[in-house]
PAZAPA-4460 file (N, C-alpha, C; in steps of 0.05 Angstrom, whole numbers, plus 32768, in hexadecimal, padded with zeros to 4 digits):
% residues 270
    n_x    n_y    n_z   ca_x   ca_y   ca_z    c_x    c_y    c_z   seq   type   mol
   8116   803F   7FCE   810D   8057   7FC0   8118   8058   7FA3     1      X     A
   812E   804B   7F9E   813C   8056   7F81   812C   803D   7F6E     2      X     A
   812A   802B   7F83   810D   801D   7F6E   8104   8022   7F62     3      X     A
   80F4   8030   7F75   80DB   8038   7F70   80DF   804F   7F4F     4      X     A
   80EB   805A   7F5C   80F8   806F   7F49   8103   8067   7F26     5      X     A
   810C   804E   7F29   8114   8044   7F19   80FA   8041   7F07     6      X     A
   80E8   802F   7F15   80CE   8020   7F06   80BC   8034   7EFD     7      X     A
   80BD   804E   7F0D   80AC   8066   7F03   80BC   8078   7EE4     8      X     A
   80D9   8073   7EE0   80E1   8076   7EC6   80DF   8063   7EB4     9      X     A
   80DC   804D   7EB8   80DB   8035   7EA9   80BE   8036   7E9A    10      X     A
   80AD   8038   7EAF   8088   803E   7EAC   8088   8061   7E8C    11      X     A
   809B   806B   7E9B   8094   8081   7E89   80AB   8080   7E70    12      X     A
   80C1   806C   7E67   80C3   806E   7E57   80C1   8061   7E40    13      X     A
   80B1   8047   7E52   80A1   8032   7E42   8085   8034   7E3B    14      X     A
   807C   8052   7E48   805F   8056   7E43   804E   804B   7E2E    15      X     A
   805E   804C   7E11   8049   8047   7E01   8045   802B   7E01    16      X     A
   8060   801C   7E0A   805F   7FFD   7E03   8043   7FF4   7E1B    17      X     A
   804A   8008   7E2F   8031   7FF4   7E4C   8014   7FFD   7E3E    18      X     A
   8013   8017   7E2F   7FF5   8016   7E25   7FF9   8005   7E14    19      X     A
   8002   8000   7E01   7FFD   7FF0   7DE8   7FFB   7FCC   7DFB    20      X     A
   800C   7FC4   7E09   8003   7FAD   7E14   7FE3   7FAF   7E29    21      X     A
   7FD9   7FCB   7E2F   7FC7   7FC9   7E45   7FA8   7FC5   7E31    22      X     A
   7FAC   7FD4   7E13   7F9E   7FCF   7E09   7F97   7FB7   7DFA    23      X     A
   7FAE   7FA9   7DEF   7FAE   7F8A   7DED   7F9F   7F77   7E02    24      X     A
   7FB1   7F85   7E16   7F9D   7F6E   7E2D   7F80   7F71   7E37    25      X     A
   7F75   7F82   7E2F   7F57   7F8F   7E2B   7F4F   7F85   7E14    26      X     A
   7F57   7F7D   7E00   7F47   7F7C   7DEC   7F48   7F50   7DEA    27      X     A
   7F5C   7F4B   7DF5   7F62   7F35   7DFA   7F4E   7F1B   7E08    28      X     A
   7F51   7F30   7E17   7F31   7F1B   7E2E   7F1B   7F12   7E1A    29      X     A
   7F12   7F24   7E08   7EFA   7F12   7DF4   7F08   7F0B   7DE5    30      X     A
   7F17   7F01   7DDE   7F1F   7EF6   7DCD   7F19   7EDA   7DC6    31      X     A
   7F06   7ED4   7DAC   7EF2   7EBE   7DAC   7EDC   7EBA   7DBD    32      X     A
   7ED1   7ECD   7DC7   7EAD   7EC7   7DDA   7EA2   7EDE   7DC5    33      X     A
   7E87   7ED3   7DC2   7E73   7EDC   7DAA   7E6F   7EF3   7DB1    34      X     A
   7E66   7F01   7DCE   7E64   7F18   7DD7   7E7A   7F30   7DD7    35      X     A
   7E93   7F21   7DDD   7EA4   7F2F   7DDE   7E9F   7F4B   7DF6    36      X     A
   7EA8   7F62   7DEF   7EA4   7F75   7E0D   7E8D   7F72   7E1F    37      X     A
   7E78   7F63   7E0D   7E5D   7F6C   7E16   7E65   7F64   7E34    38      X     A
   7E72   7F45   7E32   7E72   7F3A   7E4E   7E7C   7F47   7E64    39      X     A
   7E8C   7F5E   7E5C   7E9C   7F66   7E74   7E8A   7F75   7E87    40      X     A
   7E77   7F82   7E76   7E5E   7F90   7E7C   7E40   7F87   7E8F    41      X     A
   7E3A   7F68   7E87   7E28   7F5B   7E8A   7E25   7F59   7EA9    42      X     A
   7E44   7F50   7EB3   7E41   7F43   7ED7   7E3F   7F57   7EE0    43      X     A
   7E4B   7F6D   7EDA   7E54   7F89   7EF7   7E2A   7F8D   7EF7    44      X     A
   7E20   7F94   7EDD   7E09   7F9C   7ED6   7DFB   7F91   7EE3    45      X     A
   7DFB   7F6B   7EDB   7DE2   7F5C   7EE5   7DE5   7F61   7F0E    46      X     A
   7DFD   7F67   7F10   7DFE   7F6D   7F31   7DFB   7F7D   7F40    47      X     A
   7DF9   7F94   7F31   7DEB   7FB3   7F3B   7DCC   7FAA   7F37    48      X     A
   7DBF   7F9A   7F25   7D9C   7F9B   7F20   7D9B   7F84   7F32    49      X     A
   7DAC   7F75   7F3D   7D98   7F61   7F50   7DA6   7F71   7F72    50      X     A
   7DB6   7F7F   7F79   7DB2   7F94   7F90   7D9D   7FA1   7F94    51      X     A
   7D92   7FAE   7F70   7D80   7FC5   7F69   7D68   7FB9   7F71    52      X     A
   7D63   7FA1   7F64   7D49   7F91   7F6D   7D47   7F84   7F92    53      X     A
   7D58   7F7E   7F9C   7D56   7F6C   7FB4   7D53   7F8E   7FC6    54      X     A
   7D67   7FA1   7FC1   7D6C   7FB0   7FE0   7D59   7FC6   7FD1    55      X     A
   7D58   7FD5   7FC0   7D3F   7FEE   7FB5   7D1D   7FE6   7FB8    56      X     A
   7D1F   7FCB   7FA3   7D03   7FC7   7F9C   7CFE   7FB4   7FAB    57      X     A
   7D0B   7FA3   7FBE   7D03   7F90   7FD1   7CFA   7F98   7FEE    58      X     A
   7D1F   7FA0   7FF9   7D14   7FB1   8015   7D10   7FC7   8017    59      X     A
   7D13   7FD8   7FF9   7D0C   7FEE   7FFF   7D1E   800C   8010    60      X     A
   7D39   8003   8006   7D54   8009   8017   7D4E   8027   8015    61      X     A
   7D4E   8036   8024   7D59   805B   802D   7D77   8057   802C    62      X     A
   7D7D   8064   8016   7DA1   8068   8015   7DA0   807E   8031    63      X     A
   7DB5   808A   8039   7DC4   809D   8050   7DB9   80B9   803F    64      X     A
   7DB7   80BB   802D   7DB8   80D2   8017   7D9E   80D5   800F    65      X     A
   7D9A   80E8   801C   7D74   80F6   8011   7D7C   80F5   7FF3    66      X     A
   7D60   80F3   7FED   7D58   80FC   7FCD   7D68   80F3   7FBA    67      X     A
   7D6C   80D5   7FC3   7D7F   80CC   7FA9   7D77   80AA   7FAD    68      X     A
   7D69   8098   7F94   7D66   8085   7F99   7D80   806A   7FA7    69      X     A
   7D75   8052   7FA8   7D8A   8043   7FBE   7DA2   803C   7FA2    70      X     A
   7D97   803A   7F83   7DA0   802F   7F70   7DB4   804C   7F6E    71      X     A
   7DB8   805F   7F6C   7DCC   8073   7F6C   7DD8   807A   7F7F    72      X     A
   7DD6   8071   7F97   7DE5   8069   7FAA   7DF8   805A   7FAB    73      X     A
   7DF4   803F   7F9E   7E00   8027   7F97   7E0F   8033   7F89    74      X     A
   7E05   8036   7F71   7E20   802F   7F58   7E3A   8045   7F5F    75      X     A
   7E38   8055   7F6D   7E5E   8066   7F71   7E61   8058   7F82    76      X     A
   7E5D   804A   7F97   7E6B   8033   7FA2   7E76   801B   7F95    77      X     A
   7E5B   8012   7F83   7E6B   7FFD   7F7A   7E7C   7FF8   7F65    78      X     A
   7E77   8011   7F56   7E89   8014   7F42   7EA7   801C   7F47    79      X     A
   7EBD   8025   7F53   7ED5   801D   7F5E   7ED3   8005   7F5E    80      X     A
   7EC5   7FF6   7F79   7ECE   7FE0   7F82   7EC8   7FC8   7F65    81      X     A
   7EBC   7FCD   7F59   7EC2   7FB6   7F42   7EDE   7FBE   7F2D    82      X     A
   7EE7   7FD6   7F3A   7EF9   7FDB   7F2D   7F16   7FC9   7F37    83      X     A
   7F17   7FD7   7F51   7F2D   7FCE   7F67   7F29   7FAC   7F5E    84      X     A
   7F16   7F98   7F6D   7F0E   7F7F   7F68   7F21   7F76   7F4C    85      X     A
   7F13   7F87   7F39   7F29   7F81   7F1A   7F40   7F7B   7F1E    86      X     A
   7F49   7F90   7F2E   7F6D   7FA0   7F23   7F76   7F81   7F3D    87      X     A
   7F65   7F7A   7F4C   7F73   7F67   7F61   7F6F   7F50   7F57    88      X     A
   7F5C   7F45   7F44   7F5F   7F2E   7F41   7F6C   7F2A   7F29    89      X     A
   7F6A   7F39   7F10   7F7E   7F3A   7EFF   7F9B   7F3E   7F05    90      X     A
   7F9E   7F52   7F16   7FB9   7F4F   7F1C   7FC9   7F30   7F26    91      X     A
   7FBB   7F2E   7F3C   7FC8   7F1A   7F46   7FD7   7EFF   7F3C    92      X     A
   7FBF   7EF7   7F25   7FCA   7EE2   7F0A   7FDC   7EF2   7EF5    93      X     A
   7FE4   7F11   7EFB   7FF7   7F14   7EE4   8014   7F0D   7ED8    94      X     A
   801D   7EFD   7EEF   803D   7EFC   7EE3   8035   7EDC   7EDC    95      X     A
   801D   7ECC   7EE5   8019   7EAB   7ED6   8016   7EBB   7EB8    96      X     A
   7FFF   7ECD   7EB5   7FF8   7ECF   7E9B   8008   7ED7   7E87    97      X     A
   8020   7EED   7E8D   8036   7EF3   7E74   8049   7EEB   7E85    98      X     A
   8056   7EC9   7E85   805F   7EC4   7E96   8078   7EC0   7E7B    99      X     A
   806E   7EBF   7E66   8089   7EBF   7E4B   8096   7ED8   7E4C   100      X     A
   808A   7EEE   7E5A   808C   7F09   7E5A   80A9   7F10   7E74   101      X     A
   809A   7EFF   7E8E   80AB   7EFC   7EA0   80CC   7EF0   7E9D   102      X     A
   80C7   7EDD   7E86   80DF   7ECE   7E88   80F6   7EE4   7E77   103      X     A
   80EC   7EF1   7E67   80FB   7EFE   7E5A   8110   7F14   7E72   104      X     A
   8126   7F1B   7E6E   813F   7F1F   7E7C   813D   7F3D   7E72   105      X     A
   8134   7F46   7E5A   8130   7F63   7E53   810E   7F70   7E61   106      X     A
   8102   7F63   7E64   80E8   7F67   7E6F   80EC   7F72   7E88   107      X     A
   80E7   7F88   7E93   80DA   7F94   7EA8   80BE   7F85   7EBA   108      X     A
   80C4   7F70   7EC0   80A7   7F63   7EC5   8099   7F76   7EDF   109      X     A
   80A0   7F86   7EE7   8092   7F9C   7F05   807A   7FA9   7EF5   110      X     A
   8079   7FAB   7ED8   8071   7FBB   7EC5   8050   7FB0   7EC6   111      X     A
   8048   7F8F   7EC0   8038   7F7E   7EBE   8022   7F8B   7ED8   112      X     A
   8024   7F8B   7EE8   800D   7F91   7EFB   8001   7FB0   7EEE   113      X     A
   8011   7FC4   7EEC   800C   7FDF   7EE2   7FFA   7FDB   7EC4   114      X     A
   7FFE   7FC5   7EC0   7FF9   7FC1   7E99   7FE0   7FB3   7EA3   115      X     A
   7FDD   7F9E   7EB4   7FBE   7F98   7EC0   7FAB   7FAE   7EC5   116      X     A
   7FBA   7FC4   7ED5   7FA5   7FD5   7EE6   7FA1   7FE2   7ED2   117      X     A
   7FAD   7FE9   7EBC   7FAA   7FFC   7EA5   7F8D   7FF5   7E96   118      X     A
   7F92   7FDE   7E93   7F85   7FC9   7E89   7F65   7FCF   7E92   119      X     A
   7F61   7FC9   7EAC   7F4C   7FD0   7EB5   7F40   7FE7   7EBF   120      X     A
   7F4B   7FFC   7EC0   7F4E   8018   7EBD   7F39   8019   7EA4   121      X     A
   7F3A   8010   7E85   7F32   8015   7E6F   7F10   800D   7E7E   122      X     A
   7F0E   7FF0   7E89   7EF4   7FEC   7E87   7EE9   7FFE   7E9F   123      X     A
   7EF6   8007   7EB7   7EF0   801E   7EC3   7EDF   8034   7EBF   124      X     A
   7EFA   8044   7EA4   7EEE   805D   7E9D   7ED1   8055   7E8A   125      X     A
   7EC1   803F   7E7F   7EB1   8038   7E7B   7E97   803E   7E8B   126      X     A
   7E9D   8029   7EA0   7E86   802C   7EB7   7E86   803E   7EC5   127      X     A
   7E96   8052   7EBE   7E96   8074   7ED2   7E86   807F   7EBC   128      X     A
   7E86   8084   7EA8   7E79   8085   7E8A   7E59   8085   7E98   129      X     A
   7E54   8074   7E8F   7E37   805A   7E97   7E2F   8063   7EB8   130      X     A
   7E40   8068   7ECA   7E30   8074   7EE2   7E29   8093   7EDA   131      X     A
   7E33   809E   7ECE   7E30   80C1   7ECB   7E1E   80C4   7EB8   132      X     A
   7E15   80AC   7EA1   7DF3   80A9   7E92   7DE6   80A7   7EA9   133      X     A
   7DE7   8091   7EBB   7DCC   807E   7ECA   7DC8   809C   7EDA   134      X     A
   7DD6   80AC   7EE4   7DD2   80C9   7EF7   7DC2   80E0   7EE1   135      X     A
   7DCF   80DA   7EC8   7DBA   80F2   7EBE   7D9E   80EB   7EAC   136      X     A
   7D9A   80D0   7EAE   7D84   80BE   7EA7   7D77   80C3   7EBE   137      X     A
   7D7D   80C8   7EDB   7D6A   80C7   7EF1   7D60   80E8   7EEA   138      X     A
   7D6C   80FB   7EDD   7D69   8118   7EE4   7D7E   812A   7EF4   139      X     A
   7D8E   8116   7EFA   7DA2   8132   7F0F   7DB0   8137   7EFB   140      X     A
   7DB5   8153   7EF8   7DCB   8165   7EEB   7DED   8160   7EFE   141      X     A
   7E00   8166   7EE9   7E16   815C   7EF0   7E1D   8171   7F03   142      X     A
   7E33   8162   7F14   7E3F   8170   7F27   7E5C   817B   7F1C   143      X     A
   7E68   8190   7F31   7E86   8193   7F27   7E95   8180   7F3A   144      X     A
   7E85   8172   7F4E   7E97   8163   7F5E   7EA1   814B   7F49   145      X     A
   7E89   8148   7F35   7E8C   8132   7F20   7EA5   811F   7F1D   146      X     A
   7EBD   8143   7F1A   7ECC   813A   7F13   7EEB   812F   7F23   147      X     A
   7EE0   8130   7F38   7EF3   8120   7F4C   7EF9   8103   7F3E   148      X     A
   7EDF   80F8   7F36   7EE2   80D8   7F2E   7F01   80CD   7F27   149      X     A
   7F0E   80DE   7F1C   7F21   80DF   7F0F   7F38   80DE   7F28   150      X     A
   7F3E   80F3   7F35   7F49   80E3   7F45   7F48   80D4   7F60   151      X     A
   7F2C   80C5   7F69   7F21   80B0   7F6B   7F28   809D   7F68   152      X     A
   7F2C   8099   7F45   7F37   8085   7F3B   7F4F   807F   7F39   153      X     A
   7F5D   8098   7F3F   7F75   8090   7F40   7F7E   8086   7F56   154      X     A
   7F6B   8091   7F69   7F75   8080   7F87   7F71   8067   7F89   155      X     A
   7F5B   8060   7F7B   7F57   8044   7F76   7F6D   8031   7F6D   156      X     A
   7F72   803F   7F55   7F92   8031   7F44   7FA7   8029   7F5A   157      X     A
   7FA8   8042   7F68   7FC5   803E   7F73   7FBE   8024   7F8B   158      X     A
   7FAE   8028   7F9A   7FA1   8012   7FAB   7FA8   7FF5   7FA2   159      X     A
   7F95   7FF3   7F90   7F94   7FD5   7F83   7FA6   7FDA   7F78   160      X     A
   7FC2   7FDE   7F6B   7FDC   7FD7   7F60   7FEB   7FD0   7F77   161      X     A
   7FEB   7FE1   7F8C   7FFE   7FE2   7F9E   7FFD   7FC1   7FB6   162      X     A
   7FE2   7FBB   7FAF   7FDE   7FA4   7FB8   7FDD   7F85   7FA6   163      X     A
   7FD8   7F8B   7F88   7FDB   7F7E   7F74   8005   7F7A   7F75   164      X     A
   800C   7F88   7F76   802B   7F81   7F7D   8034   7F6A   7F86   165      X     A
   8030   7F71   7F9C   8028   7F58   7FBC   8022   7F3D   7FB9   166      X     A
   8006   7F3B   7FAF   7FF9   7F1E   7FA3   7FFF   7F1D   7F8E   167      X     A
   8004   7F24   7F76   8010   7F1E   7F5A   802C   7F09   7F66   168      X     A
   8041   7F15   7F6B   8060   7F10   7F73   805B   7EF8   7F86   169      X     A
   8043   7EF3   7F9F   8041   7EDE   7FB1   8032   7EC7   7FA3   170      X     A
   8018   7ED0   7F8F   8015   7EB6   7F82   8028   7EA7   7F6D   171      X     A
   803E   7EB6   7F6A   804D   7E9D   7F53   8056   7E89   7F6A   172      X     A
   8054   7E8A   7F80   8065   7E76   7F92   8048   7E6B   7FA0   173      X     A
   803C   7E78   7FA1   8019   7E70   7FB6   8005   7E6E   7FA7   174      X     A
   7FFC   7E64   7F92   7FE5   7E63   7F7D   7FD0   7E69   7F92   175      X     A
   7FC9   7E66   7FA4   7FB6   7E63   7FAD   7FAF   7E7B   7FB7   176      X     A
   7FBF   7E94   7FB7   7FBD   7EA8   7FB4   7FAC   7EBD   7FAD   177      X     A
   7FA5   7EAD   7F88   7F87   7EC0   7F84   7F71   7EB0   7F89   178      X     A
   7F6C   7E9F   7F98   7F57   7E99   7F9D   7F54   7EAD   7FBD   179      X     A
   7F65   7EAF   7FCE   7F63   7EBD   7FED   7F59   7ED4   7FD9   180      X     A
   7F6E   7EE1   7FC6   7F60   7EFD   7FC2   7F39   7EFB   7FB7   181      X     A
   7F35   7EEB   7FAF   7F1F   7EE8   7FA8   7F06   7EE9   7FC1   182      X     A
   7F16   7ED5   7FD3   7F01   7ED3   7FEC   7F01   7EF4   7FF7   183      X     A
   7F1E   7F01   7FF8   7F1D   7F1B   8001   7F09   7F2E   7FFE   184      X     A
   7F08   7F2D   7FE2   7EFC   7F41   7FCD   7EE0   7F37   7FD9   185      X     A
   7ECA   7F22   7FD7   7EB3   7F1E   7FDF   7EB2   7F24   7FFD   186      X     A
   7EC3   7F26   8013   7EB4   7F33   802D   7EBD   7F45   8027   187      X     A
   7ECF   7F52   801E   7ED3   7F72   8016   7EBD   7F85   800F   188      X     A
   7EBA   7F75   7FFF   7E9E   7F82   7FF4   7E87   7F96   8006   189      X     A
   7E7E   7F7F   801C   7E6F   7F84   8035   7E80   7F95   8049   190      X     A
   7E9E   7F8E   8047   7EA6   7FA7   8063   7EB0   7FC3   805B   191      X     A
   7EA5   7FC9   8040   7EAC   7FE7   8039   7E9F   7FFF   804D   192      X     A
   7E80   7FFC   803D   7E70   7FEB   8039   7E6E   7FF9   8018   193      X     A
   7E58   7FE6   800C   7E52   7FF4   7FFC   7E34   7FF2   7FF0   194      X     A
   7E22   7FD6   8000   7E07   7FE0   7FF5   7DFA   7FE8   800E   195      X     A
   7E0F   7FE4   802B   7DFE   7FE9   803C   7E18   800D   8041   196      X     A
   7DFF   800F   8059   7E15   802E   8073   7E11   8027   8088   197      X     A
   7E1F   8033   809B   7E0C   802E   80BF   7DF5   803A   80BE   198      X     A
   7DF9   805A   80AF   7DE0   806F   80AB   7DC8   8057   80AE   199      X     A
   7DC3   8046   80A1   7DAF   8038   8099   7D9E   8026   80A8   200      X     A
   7DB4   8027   80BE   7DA8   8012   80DB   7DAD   8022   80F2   201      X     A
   7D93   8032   80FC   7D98   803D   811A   7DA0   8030   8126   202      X     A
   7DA4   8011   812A   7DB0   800C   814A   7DCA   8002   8141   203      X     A
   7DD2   800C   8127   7DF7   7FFF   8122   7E02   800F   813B   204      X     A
   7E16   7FFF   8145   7E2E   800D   8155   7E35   8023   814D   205      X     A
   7E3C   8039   815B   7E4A   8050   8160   7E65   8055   8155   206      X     A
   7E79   8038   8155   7E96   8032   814A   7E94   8026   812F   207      X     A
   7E7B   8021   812B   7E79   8014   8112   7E8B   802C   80FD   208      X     A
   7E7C   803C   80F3   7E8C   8052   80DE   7EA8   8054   80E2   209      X     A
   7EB3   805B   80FB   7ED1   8059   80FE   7EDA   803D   80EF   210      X     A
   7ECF   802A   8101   7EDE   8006   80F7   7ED9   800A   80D2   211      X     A
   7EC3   8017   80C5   7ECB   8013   80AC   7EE7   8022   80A1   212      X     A
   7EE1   8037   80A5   7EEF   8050   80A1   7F0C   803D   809F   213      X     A
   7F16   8027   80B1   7F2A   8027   80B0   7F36   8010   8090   214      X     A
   7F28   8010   8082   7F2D   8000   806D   7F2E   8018   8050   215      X     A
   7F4D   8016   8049   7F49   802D   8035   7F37   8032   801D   216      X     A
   7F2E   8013   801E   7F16   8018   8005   7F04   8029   800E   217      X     A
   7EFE   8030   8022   7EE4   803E   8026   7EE7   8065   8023   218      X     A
   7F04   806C   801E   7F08   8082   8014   7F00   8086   7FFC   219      X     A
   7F0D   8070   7FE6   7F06   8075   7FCE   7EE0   8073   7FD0   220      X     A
   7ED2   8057   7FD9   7EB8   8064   7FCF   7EA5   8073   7FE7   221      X     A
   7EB0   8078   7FF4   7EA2   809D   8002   7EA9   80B3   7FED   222      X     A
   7EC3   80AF   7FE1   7EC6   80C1   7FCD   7EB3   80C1   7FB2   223      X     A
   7EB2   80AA   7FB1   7E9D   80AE   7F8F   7E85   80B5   7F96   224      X     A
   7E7A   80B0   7FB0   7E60   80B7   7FB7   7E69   80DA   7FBF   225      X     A
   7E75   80E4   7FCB   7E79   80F7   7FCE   7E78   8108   7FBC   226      X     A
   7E8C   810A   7FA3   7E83   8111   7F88   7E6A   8112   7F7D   227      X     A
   7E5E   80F2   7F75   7E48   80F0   7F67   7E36   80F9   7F7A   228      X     A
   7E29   80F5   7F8F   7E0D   8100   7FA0   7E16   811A   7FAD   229      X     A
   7E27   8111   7FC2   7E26   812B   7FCD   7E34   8149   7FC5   230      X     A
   7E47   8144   7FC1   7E51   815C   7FAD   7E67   8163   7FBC   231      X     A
   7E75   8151   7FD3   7E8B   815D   7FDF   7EA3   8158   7FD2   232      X     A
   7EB7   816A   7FDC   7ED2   816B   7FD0   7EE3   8156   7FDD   233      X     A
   7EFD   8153   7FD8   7F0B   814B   7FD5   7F16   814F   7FFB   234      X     A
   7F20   816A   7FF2   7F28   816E   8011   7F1A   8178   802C   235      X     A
   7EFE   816D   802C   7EE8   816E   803F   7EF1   8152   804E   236      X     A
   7F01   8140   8044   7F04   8124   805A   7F27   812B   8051   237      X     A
   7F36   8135   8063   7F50   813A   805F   7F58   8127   806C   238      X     A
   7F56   811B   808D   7F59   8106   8099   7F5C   80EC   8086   239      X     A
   7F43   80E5   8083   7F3E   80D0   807C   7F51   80CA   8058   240      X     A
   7F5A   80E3   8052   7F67   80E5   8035   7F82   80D9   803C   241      X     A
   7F8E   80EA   804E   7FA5   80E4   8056   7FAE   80C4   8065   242      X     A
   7F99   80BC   8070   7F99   80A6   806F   7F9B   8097   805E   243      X     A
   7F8D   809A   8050   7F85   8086   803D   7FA3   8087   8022   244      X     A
   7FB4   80A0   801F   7FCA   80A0   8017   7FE5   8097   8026   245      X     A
   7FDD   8098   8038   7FED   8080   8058   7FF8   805F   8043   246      X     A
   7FDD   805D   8058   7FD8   8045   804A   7FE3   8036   803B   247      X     A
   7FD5   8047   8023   7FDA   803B   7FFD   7FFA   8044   7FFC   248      X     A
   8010   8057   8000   802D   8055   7FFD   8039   8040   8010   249      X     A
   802D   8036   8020   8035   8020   8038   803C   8007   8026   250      X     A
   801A   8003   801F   8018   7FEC   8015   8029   7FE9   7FFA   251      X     A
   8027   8004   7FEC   803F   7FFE   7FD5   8056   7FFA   7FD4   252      X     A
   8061   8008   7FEA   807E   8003   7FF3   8089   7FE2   7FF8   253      X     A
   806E   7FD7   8009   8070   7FBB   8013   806F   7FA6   7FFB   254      X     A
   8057   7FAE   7FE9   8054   7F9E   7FCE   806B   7F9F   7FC0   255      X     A
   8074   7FB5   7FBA   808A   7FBC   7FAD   80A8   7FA9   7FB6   256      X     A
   80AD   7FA8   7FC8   80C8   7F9A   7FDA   80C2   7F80   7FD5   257      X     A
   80A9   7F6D   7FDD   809E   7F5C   7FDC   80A9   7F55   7FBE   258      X     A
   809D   7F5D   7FAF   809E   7F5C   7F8F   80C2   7F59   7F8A   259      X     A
   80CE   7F6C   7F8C   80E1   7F72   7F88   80FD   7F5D   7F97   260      X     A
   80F4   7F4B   7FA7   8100   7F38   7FBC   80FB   7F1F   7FAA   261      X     A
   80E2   7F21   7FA4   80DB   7F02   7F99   80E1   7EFD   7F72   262      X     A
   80EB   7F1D   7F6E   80E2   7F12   7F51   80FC   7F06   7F47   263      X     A
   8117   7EFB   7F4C   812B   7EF7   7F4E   811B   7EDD   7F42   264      X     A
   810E   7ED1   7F4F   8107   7EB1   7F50   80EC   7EAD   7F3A   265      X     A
   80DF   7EC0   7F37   80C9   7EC1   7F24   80CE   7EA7   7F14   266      X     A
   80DD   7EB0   7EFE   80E8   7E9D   7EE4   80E6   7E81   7EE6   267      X     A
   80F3   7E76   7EFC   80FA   7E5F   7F0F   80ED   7E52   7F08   268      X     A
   80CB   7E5B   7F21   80B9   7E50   7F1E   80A9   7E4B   7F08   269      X     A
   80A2   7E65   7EF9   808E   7E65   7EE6   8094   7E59   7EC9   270      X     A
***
């Protein structure tokens, strides 16, 4: 706990240095491609219009949610999860990538994962941007649930950091590391869910919804859909909240120790 404690003063009295590095490392990625941001934009995009095309205009998908097409269904699902996906695969390569950063003896390197997720946080609040056009381009007037997104997102953060810990600290010794996270992230995808529901198949199992329920991603995007379509609050799924804050301090605690056991040796290797 006094760790923990420690790294949460460290975070706040270095604040300006982790934005000023979070924004470097955002602006960094294009650095030399002709497009520059455009790209960051292009894949999440081109992958919502070929869902839009295969499951809307192909089979013709009925989201769970009257009166709302299958394409605004999609995007509050999938926008977290291309978030989370980010903060896990960026993280994980972060102590190879400021690994000059690591060696330094004044450096706080616990800092580097927080300066990733920060990082991707920026292109985040973007595509939360860009989903709250594509909703009032269809005609729906905004909600007040709207503004949950916000902390949504923060649940998101804490999630993918608290697990970015974990695999960051295990790949300097296991390279092979972000590639598992990689394979993760692609069936992940499918066991949220997020283009499909059970709603959508009368003869899904009965335990099906429970068996998802038990994966904390599926708090965060029941929550953005909850916000954006349906208009529920926050504390209409108290269960499933508290769970889902279970969880995510578990896993931080665990990332955290993990991290904090191995980083002795960091230098060593890298």
């Amino acid at each position: 706990m006094n760790y923990l404690v420690s790294l949460l003063k460290e975070i706040y009295i270095k604040r300006k240095l982790i934005l000023d590095l979070s924004k470097a490392d955002f602006k960094k990625r294009f650095v030399g491609s002709y497009f520059g941001i455009a790209w960051m934009f292009l894949q999440p995009i081109a992958t919502v219009l070929v869902y839009f095309f295969v499951f809307q205009m192909g089979f013709k998908s009925v989201p769970p949610i009257k009166d709302y097409p299958y394409v605004l269904w999609l995007i509050p699902g999938i926008v977290p999860w291309f978030y989370i996906s980010e903060v896990l695969n960026m993280g994980t390569g972060c102590l190879q990538e400021y690994n000059y950063l690591v060696k330094k003896v004044v450096f706080r390197v616990e800092i580097l994962p927080f300066i990733k997720m920060l990082s991707c946080l920026m292109v985040h609040g973007i595509f939360a941007v860009i989903m709250i056009v594509v909703f009032l381009c269809y005609g729906f007037l905004p909600k007040v649930t709207w503004i949950q997104i916000i902390y949504y997102s923060f649940a998101a953060s804490m999630l993918s950091l608290s697990i970015a810990y974990f695999t960051s600290a295990i790949n300097v010794f296991f390279k092979d590391m972000a590639q598992i996270v990689g394979i993760c992230l692609q069936f992940g995808m499918w066991m949220v869910p997020i283009m499909w529901a059970p709603e959508m198949f009368p003869k899904a199992p009965e335990w099906l919804p429970t068996l998802l329920k038990i994966n904390p991603v599926y708090y965060i995007v029941a929550g953005y859909r909850d916000s954006m379509l349906t208009g529920n609050w926050i504390f209409e799924r108290p269960i499933l909240g508290l769970y889902f804050w279970f969880v995510t301090i578990v896993l931080f605690l665990i990332g955290l120790k993990v991290f904090k056991k191995l980083r002795p040796h960091f230098s060593d290797v890298l």
